[in-house]
C-alpha positions as CSV (number, residue, x, y, z in Angstrom):
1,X,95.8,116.0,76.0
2,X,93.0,116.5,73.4
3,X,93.0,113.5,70.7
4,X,93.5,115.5,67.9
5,X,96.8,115.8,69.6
6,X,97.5,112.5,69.6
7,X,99.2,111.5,66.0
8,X,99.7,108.0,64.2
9,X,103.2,108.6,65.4
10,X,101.9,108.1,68.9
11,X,102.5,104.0,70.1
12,X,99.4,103.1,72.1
13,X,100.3,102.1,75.7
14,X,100.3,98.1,76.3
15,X,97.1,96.8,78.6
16,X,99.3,95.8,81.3
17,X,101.0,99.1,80.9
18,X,97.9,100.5,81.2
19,X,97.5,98.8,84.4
20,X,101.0,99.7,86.4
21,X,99.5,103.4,85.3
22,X,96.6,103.6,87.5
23,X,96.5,105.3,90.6
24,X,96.0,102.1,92.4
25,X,99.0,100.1,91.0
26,X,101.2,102.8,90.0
27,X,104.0,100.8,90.0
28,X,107.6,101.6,90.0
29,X,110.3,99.4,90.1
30,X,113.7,100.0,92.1
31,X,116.8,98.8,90.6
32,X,120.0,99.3,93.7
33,X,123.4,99.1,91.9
34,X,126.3,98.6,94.4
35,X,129.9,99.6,93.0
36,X,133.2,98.9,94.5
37,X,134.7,102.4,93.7
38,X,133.4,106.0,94.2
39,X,131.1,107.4,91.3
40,X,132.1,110.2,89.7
41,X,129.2,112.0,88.6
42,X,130.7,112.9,84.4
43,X,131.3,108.8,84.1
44,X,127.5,108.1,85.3
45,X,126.1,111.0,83.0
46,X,128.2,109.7,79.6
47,X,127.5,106.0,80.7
48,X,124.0,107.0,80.4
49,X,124.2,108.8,77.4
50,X,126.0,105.6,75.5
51,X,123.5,103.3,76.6
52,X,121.2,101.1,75.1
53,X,118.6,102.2,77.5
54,X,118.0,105.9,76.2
55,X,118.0,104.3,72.3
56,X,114.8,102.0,73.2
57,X,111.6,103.4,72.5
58,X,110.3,103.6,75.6
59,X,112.9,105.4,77.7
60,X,112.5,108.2,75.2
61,X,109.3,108.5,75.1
62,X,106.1,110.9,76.8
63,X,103.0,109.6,78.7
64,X,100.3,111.3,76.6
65,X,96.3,110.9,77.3
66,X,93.8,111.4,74.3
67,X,90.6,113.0,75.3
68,X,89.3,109.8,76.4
69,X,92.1,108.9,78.9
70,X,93.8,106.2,76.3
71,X,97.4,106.4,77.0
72,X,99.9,106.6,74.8
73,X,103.7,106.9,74.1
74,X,105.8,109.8,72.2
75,X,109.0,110.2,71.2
76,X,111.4,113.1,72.8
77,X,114.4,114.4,73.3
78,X,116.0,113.3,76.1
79,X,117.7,115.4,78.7
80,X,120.2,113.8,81.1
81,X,120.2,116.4,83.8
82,X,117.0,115.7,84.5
83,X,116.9,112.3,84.7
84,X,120.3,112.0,86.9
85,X,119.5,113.1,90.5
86,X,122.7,113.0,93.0
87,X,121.1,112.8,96.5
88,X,123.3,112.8,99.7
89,X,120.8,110.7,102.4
90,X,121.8,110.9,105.9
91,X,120.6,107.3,108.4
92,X,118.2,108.0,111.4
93,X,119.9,108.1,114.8
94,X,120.7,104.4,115.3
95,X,118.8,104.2,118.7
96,X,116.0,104.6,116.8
97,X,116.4,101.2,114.8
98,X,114.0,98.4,117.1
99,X,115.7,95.6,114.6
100,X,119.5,96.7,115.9
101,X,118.3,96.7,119.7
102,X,116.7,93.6,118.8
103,X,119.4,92.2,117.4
104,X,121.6,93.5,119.9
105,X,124.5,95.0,116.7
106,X,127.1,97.1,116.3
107,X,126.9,98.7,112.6
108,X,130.2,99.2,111.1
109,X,130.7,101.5,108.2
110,X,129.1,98.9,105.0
111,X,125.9,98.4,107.6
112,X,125.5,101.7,107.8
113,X,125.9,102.3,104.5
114,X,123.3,99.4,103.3
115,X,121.1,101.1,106.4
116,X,121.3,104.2,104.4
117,X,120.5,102.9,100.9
118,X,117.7,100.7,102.0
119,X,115.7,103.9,104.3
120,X,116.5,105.9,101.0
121,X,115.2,103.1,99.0
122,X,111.9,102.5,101.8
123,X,111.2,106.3,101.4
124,X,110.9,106.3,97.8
125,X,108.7,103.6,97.5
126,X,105.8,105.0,99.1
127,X,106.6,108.5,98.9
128,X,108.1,109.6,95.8
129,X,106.4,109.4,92.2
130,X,108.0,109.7,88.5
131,X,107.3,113.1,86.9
132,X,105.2,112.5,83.7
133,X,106.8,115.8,81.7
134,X,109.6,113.3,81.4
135,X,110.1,109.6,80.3
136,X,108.7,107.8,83.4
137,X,112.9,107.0,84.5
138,X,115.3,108.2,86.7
139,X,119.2,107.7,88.4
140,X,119.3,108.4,91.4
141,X,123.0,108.7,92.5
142,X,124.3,108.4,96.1
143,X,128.0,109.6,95.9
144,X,129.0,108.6,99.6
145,X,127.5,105.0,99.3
146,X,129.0,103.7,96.3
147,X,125.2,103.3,94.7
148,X,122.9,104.3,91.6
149,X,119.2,103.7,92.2
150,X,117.4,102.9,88.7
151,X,113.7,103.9,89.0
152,X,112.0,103.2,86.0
153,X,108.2,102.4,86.0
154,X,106.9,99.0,85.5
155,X,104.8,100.3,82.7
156,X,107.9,100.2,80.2
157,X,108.5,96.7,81.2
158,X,109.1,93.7,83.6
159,X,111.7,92.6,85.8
160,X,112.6,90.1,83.2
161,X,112.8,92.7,80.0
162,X,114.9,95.6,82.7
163,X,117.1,93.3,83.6
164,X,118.2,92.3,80.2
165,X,118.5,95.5,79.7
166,X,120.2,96.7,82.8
167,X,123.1,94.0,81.8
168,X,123.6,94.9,78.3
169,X,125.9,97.7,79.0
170,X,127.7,95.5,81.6
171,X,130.6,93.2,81.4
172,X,132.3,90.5,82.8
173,X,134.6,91.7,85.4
174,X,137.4,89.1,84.2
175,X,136.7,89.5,80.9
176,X,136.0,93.1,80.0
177,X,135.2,92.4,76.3
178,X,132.5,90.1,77.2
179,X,128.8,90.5,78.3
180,X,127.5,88.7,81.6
181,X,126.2,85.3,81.4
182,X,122.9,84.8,83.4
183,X,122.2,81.9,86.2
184,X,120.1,79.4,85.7
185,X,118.7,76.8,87.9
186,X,118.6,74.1,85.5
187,X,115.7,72.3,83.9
188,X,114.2,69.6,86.0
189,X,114.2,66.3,84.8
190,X,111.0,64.8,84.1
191,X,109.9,60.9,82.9
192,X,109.9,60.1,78.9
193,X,106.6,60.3,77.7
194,X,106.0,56.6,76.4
195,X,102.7,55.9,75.7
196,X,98.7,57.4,75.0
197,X,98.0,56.5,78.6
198,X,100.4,58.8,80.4
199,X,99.8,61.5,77.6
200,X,95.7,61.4,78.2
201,X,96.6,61.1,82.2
202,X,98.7,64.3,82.1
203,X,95.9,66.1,80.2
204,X,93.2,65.0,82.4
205,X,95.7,66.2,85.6
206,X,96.4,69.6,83.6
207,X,92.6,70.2,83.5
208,X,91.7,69.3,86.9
209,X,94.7,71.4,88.3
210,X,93.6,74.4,86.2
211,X,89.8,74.2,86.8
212,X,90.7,74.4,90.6
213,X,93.3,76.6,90.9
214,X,91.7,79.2,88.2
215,X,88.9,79.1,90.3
216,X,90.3,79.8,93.7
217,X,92.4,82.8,91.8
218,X,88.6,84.1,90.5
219,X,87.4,83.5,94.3
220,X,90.1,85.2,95.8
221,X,89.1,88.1,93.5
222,X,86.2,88.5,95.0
223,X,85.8,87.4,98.8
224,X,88.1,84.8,99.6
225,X,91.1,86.2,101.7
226,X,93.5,85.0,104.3
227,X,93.1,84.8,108.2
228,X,94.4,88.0,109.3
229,X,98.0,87.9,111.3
230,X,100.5,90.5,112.2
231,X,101.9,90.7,108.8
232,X,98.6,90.7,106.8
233,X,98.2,94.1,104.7
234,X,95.0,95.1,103.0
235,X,93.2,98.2,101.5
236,X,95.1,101.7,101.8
237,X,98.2,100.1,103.5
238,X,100.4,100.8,100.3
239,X,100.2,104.4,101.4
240,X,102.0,103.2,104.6
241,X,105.5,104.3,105.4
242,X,108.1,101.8,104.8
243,X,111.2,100.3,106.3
244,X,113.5,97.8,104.3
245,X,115.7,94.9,105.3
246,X,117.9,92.8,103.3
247,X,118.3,89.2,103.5
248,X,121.7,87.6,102.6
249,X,121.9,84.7,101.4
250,X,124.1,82.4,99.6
251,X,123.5,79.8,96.7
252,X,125.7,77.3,96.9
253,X,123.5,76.5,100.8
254,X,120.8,76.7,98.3
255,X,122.3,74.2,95.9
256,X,123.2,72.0,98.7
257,X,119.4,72.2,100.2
258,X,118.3,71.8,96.7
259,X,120.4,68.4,96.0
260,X,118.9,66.9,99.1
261,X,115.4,67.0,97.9
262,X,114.8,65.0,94.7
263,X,114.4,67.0,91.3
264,X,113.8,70.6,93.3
265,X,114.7,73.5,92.1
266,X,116.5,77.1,93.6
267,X,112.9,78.3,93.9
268,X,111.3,75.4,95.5
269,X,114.4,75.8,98.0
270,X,113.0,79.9,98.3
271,X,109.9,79.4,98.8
272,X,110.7,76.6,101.7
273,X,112.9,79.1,102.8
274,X,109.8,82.0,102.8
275,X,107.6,79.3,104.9
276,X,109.9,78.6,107.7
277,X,110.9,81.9,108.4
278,X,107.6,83.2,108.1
279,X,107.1,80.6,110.5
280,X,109.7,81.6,112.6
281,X,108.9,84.9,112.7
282,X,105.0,84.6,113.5
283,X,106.1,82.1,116.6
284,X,108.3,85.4,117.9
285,X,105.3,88.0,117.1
286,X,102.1,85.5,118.2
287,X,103.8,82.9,120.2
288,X,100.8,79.9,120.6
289,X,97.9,82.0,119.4
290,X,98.1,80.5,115.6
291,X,96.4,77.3,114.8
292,X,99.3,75.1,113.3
293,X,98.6,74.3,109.3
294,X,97.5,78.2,109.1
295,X,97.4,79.1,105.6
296,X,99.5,82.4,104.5
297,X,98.9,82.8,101.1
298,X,102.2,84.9,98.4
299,X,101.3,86.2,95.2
300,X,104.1,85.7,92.5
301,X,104.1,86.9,89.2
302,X,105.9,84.5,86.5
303,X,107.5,85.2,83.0
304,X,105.0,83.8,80.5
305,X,107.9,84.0,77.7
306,X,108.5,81.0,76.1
307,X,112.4,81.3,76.8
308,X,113.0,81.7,80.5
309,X,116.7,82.7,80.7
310,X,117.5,86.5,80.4
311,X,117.9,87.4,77.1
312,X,120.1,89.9,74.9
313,X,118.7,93.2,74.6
314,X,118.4,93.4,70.9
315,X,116.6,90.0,70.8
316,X,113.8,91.2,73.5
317,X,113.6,95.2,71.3
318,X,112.6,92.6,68.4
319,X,108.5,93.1,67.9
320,X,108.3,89.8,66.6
321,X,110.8,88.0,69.0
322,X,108.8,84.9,71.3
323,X,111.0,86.8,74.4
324,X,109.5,90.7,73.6
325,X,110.4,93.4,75.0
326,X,107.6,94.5,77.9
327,X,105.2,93.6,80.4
328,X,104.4,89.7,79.8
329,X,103.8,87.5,83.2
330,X,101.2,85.6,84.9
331,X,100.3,85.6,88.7
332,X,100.4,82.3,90.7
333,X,98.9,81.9,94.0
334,X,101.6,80.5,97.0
335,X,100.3,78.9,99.9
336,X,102.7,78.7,102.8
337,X,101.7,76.8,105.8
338,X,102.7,77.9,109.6
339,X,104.1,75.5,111.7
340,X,105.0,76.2,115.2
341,X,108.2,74.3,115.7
342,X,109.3,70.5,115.5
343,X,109.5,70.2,111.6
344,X,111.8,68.3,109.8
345,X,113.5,71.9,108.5
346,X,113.9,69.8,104.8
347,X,109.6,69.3,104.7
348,X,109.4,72.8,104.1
349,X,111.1,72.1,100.8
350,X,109.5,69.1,100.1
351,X,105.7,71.0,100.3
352,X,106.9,73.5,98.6
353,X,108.2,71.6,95.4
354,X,105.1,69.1,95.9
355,X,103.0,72.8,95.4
356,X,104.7,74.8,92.6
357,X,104.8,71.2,90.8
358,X,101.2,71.6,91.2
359,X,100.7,74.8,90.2
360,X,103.2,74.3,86.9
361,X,101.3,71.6,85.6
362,X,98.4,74.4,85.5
363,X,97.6,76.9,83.4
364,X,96.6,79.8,86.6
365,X,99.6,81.5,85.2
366,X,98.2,82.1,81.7
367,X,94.8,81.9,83.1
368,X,95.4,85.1,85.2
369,X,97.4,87.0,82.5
370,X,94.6,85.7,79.9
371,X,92.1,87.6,82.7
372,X,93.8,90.6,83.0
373,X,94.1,90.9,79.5
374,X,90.5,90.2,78.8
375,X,89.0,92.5,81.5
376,X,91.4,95.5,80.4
377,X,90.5,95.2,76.6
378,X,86.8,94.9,77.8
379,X,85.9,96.8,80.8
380,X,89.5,99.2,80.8
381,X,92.1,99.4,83.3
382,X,90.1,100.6,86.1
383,X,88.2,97.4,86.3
384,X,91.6,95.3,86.1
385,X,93.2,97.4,88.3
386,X,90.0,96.9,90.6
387,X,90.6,93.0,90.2
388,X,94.2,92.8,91.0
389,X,94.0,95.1,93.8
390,X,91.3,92.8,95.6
391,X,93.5,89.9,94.7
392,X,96.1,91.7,96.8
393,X,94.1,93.1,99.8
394,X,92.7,89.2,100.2
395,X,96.1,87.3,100.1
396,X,99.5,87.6,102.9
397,X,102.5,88.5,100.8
398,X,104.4,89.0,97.4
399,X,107.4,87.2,96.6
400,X,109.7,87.8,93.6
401,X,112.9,85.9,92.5
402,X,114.8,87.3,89.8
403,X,118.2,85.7,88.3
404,X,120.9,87.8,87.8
405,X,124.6,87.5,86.6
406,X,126.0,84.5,87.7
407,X,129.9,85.9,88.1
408,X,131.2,89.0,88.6
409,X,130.5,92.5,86.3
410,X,131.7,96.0,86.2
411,X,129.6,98.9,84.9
412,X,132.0,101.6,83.5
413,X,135.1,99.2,84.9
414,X,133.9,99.9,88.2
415,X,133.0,96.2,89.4
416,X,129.4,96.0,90.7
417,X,129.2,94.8,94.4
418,X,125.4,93.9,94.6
419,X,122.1,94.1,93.0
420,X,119.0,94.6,94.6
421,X,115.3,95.1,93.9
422,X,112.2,96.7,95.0
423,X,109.3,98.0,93.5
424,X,106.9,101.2,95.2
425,X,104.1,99.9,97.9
426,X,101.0,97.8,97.2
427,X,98.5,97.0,99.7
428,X,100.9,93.9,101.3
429,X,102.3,94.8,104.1
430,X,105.3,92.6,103.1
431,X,107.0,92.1,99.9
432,X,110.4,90.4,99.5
433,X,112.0,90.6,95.9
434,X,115.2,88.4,95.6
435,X,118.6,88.7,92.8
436,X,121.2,86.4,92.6
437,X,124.2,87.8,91.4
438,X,128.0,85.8,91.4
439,X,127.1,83.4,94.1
440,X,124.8,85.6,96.6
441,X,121.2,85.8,96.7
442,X,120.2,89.4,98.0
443,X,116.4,89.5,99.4
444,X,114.7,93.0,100.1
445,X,112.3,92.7,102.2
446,X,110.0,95.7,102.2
447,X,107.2,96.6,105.0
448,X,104.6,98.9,106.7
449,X,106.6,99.4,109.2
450,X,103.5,100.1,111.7
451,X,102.7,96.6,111.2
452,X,105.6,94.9,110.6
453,X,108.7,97.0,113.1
454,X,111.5,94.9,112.7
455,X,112.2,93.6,109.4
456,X,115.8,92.8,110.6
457,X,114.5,90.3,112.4
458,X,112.7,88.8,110.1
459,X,115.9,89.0,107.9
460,X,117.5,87.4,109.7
461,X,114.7,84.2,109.9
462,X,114.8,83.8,106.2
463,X,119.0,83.2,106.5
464,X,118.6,81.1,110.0
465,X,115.9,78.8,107.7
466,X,118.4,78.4,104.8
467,X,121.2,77.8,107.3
468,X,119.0,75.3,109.4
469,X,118.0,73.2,106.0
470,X,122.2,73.1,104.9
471,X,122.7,71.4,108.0
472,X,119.5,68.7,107.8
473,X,120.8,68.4,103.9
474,X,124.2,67.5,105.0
475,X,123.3,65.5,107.8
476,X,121.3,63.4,105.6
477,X,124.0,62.6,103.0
């Protein structure tokens, strides 16, 4: 579009928006809504319709280009009908499933159902892109499974900003009058600040930690990468087909894994959690051709907002709200660490809160998003996008942890049976985004299936891991 077609009406499109809209991170995010009761197609369109979704500027708004490429946004008229699409997916023959033989299963009718949802959820998130004559969302509705698929692209906001948004028009299943409360994992407790030395000691410690961990994120930008193993991705592999695998997991094992490690948190419990069973799994695939201490390294992204619980969705559409509405996180660098067997199963948690400590007394977070930020408002999105791509080809996995509702809700009255997450392929061959939601922990776990077959299996690592560290945590009380 010319720029004399481009009017002071027009909101120019974020930097980081700017990013998730280039061809190499075109970025859409995958929102799975389980409900308890058939949907009736009339309910979903009015739900829609009264939401709070289709009054925020971005859901009703265009993706225009100027003759320069500069995106921007502009408001429309929304149509429903074409943002509600009611599919009807059918599962592959079951003999053609490696992780069920594997596995050695019988699927009764919620497996195949959840098989059904997550190869409908794997095809669309390498093969299936947002139409830009529309606002870049969609509902996909799957009638027979109980399920509404949000796809909305990252470019009108995090995980942190849609989920907020997602549970505004929800409520408490026991108490229909009365939004959902979110889950927290609590703050962890830290030593009083009581004197100049520990103040100048922290400081010092906060610049050494940032000087080296900024520096191995610029490295890694440019040649640094990982070993390659039989789950590393790299350039092109985001145009890879897909298969998708849930892990089920509970978080009350997490709390009790959690309380057996001094001061960790639920995430320092995940990401022990992500190193055994990626140690687990690589002993099944490579068994003794990996040199033990093998680094793997997971990208993360983390909300940079200065209040970290979800927030109400009026309080995040505020311009000059602390918590805004849109794309604001850093990325953090993960190292896991293989191990072929023999581990105290509880060590895993222990290096893994000894690391994230590390890497939250630093500022690589801000660092990276300060980066980004700088290279886009510089160089332009291709050059960022060029960065964060490289970051990606050169590093193992992506890992995502996003809290959810911590009891029950109903959309409509119909109470919600899970929540899941994805987002549309990047050059990892693996990327596992976990929700929590009224006591479960739900983790898709997304691959190129050409390099990773059986991401059942590797399911069902992640839960043997948790399940192995509840029993050493209880043993030990």
């Amino acid at each position: 579009m010319d720029s004399s077609d481009v009017t002071s009406d027009d909101d120019p499109v974020t930097p980081a928006g700017r990013l998730f809209l280039r061809p190499e991170m075109n970025t859409i995010i995958h929102c799975a809504i389980g409900v308890k009761n058939r949907l009736d197609l009339d309910t979903v369109k009015s739900l829609v319709s009264d939401s709070l979704m289709v009054k925020h500027p971005r859901f009703c708004s265009l993706l225009v280009r100027d003759r320069n490429g500069v995106e921007h946004w502009r408001r429309t008229e929304i149509d429903i009908d074409r943002h509600i699409i009611v599919v009807d997916p059918t599962t592959k023959d079951t003999a053609e499933n490696e992780g069920d033989h594997h596995l050695g299963c019988t699927l009764d009718k919620n497996d195949v159902a959840e098989r059904i949802i997550n190869e409908y959820l794997a095809d669309l998130s390498v093969s299936t892109p947002l139409s830009a004559d529309k606002p870049l969302w969609e509902l996909h509705v799957l009638l027979n499974q109980n399920c509404a698929v949000f796809r909305i692209h990252h470019a009108l906001g995090d995980g942190i900003s849609l989920m907020s948004m997602l549970l505004a028009n929800c409520r408490k299943a026991e108490d229909p009058t009365t939004m959902p409360s979110m889950m927290t994992g609590g703050r962890r407790v830290r030593g009083s600040v009581n004197g100049w030395m520990r103040v100048f000691l922290s400081f010092v410690k906060t610049l050494w930690l940032s000087f080296v961990f900024c520096l191995e994120f610029s490295l890694r930008g440019l040649w640094v990468r990982d070993r390659k193993t039989v789950i590393s991705g790299g350039a092109g592999v985001e145009l890879w087909p897909r298969k998708l695998a849930t892990a089920k997991l509970l978080v009350e094992d997490m709390k009790v894994v959690k309380r057996a490690v001094a001061n960790a948190t639920i995430n320092d419990v995940l990401f022990g959690v992500i190193s055994s069973g990626l140690s687990r799994y690589l002993d099944h695939r490579s068994p003794n051709a990996l040199q033990d201490g093998l680094r793997l390294t997971g990208v993360a992204m983390v909300n940079l907002r200065e209040q970290q619980d979800l927030q109400d969705m009026t309080e995040l559409m505020k311009n000059n709200s602390s918590s805004r509405w849109g794309n604001r996180f850093g990325i953090l660098q993960l190292p896991v660490y293989y191990h072929n067997g023999g581990v105290d199963p509880l060590q895993y948690v222990k290096r893994a809160k000894k690391m994230i400590d590390r890497k939250k007394s630093s500022l690589e977070a801000h660092f990276s998003y300060s980066v980004g930020y700088l290279i886009m408002s510089l160089l332009g999105p291709k050059a960022a996008s060029c960065l964060n791509y490289r970051v990606i080809c050169n590093t193992s996995f992506t890992i995502s942890n996003l809290v959810g509702p911590k009891e029950e809700i109903t959309v409509g009255d119909n109470p919600v049976t899970f929540l899941r997450v994805n987002t549309s392929t990047i050059p990892h061959a693996l990327t596992t985004h976990m929700v929590s939601y009224a006591g479960r922990a739900d983790m898709q776990i997304l691959v190129a299936k050409d390099i990773i077959p059986d991401p059942e299996f590797l399911a069902k690592c992640f839960e043997g891991a948790l399940l192995e560290m509840k029993e050493a945590a209880t043993a030990s009380v």
